[in-house]
PAZAPA-4460 file (N, C-alpha, C; in steps of 0.05 Angstrom, whole numbers, plus 32768, in hexadecimal, padded with zeros to 4 digits):
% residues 275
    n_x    n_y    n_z   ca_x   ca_y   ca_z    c_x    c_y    c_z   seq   type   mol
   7D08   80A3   7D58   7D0E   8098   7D3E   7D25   80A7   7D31     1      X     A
   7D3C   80A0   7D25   7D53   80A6   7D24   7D47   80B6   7D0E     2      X     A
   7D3D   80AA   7CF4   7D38   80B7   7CDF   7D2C   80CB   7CE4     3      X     A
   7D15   80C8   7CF0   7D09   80E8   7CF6   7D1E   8100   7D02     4      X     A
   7D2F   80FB   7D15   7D3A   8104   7D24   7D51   8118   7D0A     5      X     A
   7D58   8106   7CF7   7D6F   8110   7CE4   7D5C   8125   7CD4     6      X     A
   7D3E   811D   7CCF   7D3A   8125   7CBA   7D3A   8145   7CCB     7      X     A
   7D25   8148   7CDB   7D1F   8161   7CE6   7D39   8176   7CEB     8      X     A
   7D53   8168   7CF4   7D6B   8176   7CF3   7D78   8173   7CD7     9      X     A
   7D73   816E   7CC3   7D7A   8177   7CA9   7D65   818F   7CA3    10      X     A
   7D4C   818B   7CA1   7D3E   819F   7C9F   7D3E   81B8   7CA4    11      X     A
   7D48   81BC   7CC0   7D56   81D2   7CCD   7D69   81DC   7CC7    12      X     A
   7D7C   81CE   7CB9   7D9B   81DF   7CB3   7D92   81DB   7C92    13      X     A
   7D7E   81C8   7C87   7D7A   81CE   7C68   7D85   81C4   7C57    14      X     A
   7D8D   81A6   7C67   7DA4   819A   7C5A   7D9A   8180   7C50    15      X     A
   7D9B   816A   7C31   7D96   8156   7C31   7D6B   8157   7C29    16      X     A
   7D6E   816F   7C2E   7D4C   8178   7C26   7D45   8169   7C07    17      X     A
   7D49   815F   7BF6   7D40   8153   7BDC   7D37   812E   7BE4    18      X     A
   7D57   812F   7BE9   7D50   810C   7BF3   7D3A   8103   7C05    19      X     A
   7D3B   8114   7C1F   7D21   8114   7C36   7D0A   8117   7C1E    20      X     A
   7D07   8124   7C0B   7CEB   812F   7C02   7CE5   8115   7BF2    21      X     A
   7CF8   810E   7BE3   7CEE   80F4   7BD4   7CEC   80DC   7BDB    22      X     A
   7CF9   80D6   7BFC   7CFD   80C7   7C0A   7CD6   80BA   7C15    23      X     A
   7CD7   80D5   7C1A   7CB2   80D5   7C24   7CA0   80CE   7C0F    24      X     A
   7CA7   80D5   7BF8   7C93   80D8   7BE1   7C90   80BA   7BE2    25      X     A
   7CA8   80A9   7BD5   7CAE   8094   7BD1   7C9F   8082   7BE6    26      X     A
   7CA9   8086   7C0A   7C96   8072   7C0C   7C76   8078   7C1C    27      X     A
   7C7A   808A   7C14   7C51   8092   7C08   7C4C   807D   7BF7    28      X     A
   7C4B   8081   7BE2   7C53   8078   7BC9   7C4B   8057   7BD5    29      X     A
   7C5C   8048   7BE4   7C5E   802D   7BEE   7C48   802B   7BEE    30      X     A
   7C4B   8039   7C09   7C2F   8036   7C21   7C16   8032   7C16    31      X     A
   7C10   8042   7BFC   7BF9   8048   7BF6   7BF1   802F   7BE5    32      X     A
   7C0D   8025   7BD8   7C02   800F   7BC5   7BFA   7FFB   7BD4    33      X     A
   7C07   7FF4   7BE7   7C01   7FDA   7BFC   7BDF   7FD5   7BF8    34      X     A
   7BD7   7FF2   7BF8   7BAD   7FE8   7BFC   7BA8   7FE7   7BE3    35      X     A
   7BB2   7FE3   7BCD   7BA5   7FE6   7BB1   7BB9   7FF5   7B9E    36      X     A
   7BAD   7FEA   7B82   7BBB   8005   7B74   7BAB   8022   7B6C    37      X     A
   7BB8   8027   7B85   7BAE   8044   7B86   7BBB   805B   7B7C    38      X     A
   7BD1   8059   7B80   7BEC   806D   7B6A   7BEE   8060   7B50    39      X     A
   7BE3   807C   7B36   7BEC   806F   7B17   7C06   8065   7B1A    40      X     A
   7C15   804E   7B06   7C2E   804A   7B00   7C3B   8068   7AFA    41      X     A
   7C2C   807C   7AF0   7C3D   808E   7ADF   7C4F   8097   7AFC    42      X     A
   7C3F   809E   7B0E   7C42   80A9   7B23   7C58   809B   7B3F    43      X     A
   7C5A   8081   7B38   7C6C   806D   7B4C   7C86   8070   7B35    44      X     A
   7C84   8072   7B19   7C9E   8076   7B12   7CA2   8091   7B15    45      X     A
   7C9B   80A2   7B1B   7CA6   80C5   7B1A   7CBA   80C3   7B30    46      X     A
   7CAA   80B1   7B45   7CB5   80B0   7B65   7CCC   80A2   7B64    47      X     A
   7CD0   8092   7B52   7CE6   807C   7B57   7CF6   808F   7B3E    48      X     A
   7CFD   8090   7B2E   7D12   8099   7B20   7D17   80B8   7B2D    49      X     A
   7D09   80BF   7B3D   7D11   80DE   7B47   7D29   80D2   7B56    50      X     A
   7D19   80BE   7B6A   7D29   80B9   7B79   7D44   80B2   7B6D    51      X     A
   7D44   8095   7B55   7D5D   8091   7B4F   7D6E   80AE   7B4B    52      X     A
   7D61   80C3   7B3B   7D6B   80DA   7B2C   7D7D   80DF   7B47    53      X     A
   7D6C   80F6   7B5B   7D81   80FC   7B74   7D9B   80EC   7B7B    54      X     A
   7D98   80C4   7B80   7DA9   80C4   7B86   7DC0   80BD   7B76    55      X     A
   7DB9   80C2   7B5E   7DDB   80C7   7B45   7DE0   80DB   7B48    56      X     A
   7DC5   80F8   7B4D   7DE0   8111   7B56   7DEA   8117   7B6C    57      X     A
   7DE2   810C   7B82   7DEE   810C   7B95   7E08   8102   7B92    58      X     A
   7E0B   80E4   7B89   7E24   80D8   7B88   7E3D   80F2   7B77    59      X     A
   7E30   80FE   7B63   7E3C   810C   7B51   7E49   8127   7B64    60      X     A
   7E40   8123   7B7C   7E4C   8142   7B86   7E61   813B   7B99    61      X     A
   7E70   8156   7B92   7E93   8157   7B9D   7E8A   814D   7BC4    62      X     A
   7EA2   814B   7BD1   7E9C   8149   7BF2   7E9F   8168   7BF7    63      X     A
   7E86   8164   7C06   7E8A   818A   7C13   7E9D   8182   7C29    64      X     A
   7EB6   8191   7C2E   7EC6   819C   7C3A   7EBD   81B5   7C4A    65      X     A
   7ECA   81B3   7C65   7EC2   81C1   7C77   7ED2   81D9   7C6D    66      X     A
   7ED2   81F7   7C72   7ED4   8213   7C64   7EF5   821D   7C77    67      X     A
   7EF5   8208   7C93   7F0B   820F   7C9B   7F1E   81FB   7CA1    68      X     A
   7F31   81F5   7CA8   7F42   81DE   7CB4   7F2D   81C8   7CBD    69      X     A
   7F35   81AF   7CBA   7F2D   8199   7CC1   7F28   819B   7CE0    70      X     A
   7F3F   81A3   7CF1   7F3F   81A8   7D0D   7F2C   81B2   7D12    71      X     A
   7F1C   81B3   7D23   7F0E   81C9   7D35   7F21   81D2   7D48    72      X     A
   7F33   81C8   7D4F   7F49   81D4   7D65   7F5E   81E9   7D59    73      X     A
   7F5D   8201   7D66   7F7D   8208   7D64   7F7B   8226   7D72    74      X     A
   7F8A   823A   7D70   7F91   8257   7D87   7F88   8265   7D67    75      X     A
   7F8C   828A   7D75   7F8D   8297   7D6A   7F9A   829E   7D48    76      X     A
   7FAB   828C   7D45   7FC1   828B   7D35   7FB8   8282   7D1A    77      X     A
   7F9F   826C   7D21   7F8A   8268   7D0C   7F89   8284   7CEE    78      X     A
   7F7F   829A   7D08   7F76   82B2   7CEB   7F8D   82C5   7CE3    79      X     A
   7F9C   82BB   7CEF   7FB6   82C5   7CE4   7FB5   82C1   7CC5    80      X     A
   7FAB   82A8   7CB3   7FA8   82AB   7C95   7F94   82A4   7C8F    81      X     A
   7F82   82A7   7CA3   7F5A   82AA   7C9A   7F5A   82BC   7CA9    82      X     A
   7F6B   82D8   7CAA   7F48   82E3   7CC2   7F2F   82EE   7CC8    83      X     A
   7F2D   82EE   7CE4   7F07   82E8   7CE8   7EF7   82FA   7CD3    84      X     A
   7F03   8313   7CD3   7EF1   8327   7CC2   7EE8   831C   7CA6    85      X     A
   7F01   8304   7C96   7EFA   8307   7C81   7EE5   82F2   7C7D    86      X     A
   7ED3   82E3   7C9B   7EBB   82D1   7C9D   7EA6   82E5   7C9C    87      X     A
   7EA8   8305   7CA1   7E97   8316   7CB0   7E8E   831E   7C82    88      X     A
   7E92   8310   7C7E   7E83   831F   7C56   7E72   8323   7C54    89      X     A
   7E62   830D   7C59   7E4C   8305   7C55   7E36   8301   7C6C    90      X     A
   7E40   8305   7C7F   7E26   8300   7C9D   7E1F   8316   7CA0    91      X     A
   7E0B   830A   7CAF   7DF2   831E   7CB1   7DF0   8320   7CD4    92      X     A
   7DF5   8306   7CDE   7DF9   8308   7CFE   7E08   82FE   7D09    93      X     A
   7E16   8311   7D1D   7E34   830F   7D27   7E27   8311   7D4B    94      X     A
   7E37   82FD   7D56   7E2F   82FC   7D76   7E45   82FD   7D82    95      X     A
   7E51   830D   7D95   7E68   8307   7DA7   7E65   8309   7DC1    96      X     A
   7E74   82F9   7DC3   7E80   82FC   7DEB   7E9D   82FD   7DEE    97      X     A
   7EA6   8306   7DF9   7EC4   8314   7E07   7EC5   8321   7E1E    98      X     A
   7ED2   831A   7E26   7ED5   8323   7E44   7EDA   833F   7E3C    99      X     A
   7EE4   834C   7E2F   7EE6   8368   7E29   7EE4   836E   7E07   100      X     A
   7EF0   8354   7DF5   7EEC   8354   7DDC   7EF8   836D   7DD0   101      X     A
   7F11   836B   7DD8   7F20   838A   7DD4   7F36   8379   7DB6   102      X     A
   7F3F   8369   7DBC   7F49   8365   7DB0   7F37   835B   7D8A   103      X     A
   7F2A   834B   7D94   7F14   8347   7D88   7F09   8360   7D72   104      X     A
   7F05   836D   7D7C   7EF4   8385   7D6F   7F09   83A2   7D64   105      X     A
   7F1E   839B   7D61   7F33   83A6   7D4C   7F29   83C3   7D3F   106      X     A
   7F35   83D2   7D44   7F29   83E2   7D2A   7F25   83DE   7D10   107      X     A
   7F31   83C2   7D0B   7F30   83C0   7CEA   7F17   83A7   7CE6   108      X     A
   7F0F   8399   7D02   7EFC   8387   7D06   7EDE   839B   7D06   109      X     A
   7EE0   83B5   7D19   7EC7   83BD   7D11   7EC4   83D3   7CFF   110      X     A
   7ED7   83CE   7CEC   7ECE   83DB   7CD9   7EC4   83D4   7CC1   111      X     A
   7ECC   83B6   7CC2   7EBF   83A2   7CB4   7EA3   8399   7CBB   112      X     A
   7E9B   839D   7CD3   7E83   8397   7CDE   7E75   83A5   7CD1   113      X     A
   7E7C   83C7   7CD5   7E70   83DB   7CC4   7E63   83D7   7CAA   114      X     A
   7E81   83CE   7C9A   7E7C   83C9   7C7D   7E68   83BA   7C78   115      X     A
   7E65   8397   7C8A   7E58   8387   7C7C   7E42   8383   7C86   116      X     A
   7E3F   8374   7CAB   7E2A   836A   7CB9   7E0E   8388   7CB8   117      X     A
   7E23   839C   7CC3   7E10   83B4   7CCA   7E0F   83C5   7CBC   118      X     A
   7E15   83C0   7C9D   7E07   83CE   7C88   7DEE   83BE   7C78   119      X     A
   7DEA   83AB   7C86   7DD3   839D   7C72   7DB9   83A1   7C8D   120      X     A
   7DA1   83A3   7C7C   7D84   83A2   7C8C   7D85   838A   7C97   121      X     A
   7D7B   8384   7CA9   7D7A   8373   7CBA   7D94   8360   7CC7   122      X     A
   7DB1   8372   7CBB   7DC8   8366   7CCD   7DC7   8371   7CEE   123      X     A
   7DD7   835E   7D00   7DD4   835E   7D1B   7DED   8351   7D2A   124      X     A
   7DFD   836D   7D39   7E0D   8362   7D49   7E09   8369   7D5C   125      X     A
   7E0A   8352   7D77   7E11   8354   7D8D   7E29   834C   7DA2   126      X     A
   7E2C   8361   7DB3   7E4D   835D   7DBF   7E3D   8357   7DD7   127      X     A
   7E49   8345   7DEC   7E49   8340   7E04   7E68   8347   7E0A   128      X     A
   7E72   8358   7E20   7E8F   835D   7E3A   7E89   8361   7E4D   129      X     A
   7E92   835A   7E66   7E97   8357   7E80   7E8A   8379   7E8B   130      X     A
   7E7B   837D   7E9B   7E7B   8399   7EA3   7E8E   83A0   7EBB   131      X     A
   7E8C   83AB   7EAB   7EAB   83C2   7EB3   7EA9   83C9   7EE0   132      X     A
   7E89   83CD   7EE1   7E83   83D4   7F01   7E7A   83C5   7F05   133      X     A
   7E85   83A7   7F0D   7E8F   838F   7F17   7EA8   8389   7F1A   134      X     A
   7EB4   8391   7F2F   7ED6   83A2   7F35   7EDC   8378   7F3E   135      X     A
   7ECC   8373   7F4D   7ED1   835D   7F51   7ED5   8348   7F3C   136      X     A
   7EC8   833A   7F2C   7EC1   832E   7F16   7EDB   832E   7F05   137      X     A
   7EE0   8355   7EFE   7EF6   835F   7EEE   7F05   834F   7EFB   138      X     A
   7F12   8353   7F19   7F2A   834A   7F22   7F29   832E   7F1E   139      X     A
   7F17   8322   7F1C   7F1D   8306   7F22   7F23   82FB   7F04   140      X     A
   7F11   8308   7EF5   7F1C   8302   7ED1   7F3A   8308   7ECE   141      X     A
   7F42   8325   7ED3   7F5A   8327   7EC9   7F76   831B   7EDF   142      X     A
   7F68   830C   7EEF   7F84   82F7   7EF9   7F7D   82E3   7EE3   143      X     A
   7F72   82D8   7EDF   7F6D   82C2   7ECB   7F7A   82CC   7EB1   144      X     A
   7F70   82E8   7EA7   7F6F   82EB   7E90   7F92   82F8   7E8B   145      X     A
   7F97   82FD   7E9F   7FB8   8316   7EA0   7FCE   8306   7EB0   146      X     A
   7FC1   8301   7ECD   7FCF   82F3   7EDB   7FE5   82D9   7ED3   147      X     A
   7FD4   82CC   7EC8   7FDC   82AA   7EBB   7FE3   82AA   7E9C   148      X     A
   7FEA   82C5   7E9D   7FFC   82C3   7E78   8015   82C8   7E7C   149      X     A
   8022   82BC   7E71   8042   82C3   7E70   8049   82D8   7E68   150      X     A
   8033   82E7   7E56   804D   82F8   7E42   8030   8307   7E45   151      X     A
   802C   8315   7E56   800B   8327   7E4A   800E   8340   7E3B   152      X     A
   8003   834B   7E2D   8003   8366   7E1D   7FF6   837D   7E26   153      X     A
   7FD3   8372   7E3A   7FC5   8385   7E40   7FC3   837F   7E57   154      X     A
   7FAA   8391   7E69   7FA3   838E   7E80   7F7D   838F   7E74   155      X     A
   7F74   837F   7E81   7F53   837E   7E89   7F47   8396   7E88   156      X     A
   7F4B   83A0   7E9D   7F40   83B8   7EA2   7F3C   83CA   7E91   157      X     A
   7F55   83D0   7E88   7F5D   83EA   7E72   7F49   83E3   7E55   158      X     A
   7F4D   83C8   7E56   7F41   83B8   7E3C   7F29   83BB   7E3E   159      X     A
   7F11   83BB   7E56   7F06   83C0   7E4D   7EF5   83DE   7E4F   160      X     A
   7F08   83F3   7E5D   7F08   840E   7E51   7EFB   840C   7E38   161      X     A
   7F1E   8409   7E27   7F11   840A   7E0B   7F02   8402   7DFD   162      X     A
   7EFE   83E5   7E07   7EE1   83E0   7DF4   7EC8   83E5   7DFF   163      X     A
   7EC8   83F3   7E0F   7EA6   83FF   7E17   7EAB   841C   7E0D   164      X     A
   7EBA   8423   7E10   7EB9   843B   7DFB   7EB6   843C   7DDD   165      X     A
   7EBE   8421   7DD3   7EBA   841D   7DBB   7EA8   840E   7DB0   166      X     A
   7E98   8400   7DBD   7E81   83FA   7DBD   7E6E   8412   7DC3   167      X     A
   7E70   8429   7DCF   7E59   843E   7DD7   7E64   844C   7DB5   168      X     A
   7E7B   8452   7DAD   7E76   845B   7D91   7E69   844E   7D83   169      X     A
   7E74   8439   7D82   7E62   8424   7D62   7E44   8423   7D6D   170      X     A
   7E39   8429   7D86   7E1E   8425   7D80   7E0D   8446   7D7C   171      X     A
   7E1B   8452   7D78   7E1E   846E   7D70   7E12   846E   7D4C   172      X     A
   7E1E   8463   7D44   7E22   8460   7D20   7E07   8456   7D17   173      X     A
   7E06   846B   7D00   7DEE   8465   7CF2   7DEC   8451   7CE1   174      X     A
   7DE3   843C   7CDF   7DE8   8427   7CD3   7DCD   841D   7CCA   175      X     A
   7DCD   8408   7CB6   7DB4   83F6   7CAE   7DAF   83E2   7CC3   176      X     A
   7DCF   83D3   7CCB   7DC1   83C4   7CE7   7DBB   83C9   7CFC   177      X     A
   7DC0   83B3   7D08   7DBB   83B5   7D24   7DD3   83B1   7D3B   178      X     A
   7DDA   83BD   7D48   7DF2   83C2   7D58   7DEA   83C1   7D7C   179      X     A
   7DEC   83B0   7D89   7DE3   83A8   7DA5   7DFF   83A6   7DBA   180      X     A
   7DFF   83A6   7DD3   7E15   83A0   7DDD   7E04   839D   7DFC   181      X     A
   7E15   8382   7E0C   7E04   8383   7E2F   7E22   8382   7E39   182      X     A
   7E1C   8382   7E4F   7E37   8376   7E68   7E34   836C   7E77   183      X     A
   7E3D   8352   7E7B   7E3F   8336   7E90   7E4D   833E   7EA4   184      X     A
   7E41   833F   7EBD   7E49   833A   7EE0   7E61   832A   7ED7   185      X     A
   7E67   831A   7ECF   7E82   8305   7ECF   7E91   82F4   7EC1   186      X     A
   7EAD   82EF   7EB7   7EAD   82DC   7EA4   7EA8   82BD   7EA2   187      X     A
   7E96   82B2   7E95   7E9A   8297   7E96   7EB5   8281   7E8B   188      X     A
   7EC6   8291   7E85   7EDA   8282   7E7D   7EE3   8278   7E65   189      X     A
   7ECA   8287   7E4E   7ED7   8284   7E33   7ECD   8297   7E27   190      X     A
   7ED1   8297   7E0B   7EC8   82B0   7E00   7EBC   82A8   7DE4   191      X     A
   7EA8   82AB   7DD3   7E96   82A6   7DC2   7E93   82BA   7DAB   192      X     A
   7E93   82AF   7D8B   7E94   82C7   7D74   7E7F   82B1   7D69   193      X     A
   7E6A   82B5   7D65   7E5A   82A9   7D4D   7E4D   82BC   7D38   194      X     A
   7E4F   82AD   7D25   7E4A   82B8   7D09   7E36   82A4   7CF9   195      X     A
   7E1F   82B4   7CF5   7E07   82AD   7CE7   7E03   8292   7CF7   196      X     A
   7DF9   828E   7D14   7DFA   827A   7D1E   7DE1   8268   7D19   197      X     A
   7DD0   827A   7D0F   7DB8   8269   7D02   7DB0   8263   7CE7   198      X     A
   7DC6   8264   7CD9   7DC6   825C   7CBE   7DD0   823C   7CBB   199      X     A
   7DD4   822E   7CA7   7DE2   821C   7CA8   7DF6   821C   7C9D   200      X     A
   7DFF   8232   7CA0   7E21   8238   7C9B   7E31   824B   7CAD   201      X     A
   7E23   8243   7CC4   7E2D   8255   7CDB   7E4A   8247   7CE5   202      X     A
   7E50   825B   7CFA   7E6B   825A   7D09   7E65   8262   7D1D   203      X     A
   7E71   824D   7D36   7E7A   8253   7D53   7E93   8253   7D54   204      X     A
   7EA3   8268   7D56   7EB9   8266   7D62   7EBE   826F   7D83   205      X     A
   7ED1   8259   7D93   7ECC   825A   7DB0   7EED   825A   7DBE   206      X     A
   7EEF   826D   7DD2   7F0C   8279   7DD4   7F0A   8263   7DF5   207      X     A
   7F11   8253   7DF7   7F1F   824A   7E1C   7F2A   8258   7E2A   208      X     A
   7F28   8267   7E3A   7F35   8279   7E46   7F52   825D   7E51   209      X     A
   7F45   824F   7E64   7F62   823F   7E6C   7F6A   824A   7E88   210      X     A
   7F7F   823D   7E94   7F87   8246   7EB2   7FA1   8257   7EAC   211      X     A
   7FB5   8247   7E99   7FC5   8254   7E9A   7FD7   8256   7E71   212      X     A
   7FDE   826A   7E68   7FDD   826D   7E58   7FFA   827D   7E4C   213      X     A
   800C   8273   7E3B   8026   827C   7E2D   8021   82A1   7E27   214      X     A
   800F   82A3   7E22   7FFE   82B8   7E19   7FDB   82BA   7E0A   215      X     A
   7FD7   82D6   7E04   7FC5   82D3   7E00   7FB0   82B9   7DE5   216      X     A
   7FBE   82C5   7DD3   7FC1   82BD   7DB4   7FBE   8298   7DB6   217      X     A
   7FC8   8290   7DD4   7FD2   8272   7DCE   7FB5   8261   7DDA   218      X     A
   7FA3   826E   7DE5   7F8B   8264   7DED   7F7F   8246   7DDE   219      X     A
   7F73   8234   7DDF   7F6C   8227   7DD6   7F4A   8232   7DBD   220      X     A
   7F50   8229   7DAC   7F34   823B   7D98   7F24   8218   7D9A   221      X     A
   7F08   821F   7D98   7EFB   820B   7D8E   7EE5   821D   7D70   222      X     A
   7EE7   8209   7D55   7ED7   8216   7D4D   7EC7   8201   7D3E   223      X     A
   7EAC   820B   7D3F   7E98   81EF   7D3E   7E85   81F4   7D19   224      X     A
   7E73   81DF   7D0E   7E67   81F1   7D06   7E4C   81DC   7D06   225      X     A
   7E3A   81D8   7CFB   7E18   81C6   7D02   7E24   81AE   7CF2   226      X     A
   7E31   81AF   7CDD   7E3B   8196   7CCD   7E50   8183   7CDB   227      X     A
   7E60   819D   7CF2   7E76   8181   7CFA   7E68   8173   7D14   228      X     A
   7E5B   8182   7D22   7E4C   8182   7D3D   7E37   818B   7D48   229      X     A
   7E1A   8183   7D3C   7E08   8191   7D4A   7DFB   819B   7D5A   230      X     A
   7E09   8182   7D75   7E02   8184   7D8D   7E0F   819C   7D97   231      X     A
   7E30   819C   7D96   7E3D   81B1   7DA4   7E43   81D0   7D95   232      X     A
   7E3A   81D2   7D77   7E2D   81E2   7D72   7E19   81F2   7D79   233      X     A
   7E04   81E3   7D79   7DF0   81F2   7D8E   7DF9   81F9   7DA5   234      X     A
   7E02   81EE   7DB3   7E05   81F0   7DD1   7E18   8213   7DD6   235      X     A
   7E28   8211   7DC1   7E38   8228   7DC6   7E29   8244   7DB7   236      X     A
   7E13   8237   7DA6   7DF9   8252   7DA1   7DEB   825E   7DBC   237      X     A
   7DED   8249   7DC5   7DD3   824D   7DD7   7DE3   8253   7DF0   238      X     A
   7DFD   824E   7DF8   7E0E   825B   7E0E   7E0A   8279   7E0B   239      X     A
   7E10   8281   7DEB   7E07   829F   7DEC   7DF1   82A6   7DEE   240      X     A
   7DE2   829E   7DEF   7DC0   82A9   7DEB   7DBF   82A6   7E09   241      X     A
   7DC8   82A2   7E1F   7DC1   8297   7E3D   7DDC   82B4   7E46   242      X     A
   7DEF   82B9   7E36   7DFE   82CC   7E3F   7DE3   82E9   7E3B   243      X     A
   7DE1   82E4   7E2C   7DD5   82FC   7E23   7DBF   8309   7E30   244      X     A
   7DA9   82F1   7E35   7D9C   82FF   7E43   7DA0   82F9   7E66   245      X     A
   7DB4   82F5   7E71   7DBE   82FC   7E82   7DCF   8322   7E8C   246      X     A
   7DDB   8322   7E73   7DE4   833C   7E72   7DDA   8352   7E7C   247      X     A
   7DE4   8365   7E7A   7DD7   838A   7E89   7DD4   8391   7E6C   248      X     A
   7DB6   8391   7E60   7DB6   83AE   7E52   7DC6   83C3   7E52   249      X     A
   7DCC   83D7   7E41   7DDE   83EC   7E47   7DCA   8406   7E48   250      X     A
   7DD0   840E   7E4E   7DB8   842E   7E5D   7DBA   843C   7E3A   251      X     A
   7DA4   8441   7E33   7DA2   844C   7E1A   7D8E   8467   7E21   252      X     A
   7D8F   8480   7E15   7D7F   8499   7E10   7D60   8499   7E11   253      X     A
   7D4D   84A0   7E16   7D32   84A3   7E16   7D29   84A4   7DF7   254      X     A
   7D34   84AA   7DEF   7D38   84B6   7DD5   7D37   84A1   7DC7   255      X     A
   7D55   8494   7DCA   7D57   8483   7DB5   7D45   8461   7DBF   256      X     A
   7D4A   8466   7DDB   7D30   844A   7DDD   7D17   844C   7DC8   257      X     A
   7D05   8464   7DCE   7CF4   8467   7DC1   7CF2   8465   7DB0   258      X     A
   7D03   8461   7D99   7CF9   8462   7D7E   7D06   843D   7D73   259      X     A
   7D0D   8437   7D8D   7D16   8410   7D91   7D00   840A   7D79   260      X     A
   7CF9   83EE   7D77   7CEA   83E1   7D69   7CE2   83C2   7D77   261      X     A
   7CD2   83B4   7D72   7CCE   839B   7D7C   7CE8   8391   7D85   262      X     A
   7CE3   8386   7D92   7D00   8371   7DAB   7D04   835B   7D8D   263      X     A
   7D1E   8359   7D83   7D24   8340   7D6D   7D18   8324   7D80   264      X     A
   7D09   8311   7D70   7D07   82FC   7D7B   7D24   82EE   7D86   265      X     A
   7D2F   82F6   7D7C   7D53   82DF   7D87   7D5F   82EC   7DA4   266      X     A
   7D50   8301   7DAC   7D5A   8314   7DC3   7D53   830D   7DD8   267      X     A
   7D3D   82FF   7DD4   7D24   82F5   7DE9   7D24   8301   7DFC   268      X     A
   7D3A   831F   7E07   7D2D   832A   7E20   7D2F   8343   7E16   269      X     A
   7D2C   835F   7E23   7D3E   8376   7E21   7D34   837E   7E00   270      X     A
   7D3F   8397   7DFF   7D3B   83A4   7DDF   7D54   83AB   7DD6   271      X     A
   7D58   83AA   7DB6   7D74   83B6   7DB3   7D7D   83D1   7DAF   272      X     A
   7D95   83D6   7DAD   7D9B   83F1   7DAE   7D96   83FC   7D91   273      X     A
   7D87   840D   7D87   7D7B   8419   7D69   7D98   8428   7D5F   274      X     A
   7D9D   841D   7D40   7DA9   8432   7D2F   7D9E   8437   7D1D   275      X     A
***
């Protein structure tokens, strides 16, 4: 049933919730009179002028506009006058995948992480990159990833030196959140940033790696959100959630395992790393 089908996915993102509620009342309301009068009048008009009420304010409200470009398509060049950090204000959960996510994770990106996601109780980021002792995997990413750019800046490898080193700091830091990181045997071929992906004001943003490429920056971006696309919305939540618990745990202290806490329900395997 289509209707059912809408209602249950409004319900979930929380959207359209008044009309559904009066929608039902109303034909309750029907149903019931059909056998008698069994509902007072006072009570069939509450239902019907609610109803009229909602839909004059509905009519009365502006069009919500999507928060970024009309496109879902475009490269790096996008946050050149949005960038990503200044999405990172207000979330609470940040998910990545990068083949090394070197670029990605900026010093001025995790220090905003700092400020916002992983100073609030119950914020939570997780990094997924390529592990590093998978010499094979590496090589075969960075022909894709180095090989087939015209104009490259970095090398793979080195890249992701640094961000496992900088990922073993930031999960160092004492923080209110929560700070996780695994490493994938291999790249699949794109790279993934979601933000508050279970809210209904979330963001997928999704990098194409591509065969061959002007440079890095010129990649193809997809960015989605539950209002423009539900289907492939999801689909690119749940690509990460299938990265993830595929991943290697990272070897953590006796110490600091121990004082872990319940496995987050969203982790579904493995425990996270404690700050």
């Amino acid at each position: 049933m289509i209707w059912l089908r809408r209602l249950i996915q409004d319900l979930r993102i929380r959207q359209n919730v008044d009309a559904h509620v009066v929608t039902i009342v109303v034909f309750a309301f029907a149903v019931v009179s059909i056998f008698g009068d069994v509902v007072p009048d006072q009570l069939k008009w509450a239902a019907l002028l609610s109803g009229v009420g909602i839909l004059v304010y509905r009519l009365t409200l502006p069009e919500e506009r999507p928060e970024v470009s009309a496109s879902i398509l475009g490269d790096r060049s996008a946050f050149d006058s949005v960038p990503l950090s200044s999405a990172l204000a207000n979330a609470r959960d940040v998910r990545i995948f990068a083949p090394s996510a070197v670029n990605l994770l900026s010093a001025h990106t995790c220090e905003t992480l700092r400020r916002t996601v992983l100073a609030r109780a119950g914020g939570s980021v997780r990094v997924v990159i390529l592990d590093p002792a998978e010499k094979a995997a590496v090589r075969m990413a960075s022909k894709q990833l180095d090989d087939s750019v015209d104009f490259p800046i970095q090398r793979l490898p080195a890249a992701l030196d640094s961000a496992v080193e900088r990922l073993d700091l930031m999960s160092e830091w004492e923080v209110e959140g929560s700070f996780r990181y695994r490493l994938l045997p291999y790249s699949p071929g794109f790279s993934i940033v979601l933000i508050d992906p279970e809210s209904s004001k979330g963001r997928a943003i999704v990098e194409i790696h591509g065969f061959h490429n002007p440079s890095t920056s010129s990649r193809m971006h997809l960015e989605l959100n539950r209002a423009q696309n539900e289907r492939w919305y999801s689909y690119w939540v749940r690509q990460f959630d299938y990265i993830w618990r595929e991943a290697t745990q990272v070897d953590i202290s006796p110490a600091a395992e121990a004082d872990d806490g319940p496995a987050p329900a969203d982790a579904r395997e493995g425990r996270g790393r404690p700050l």
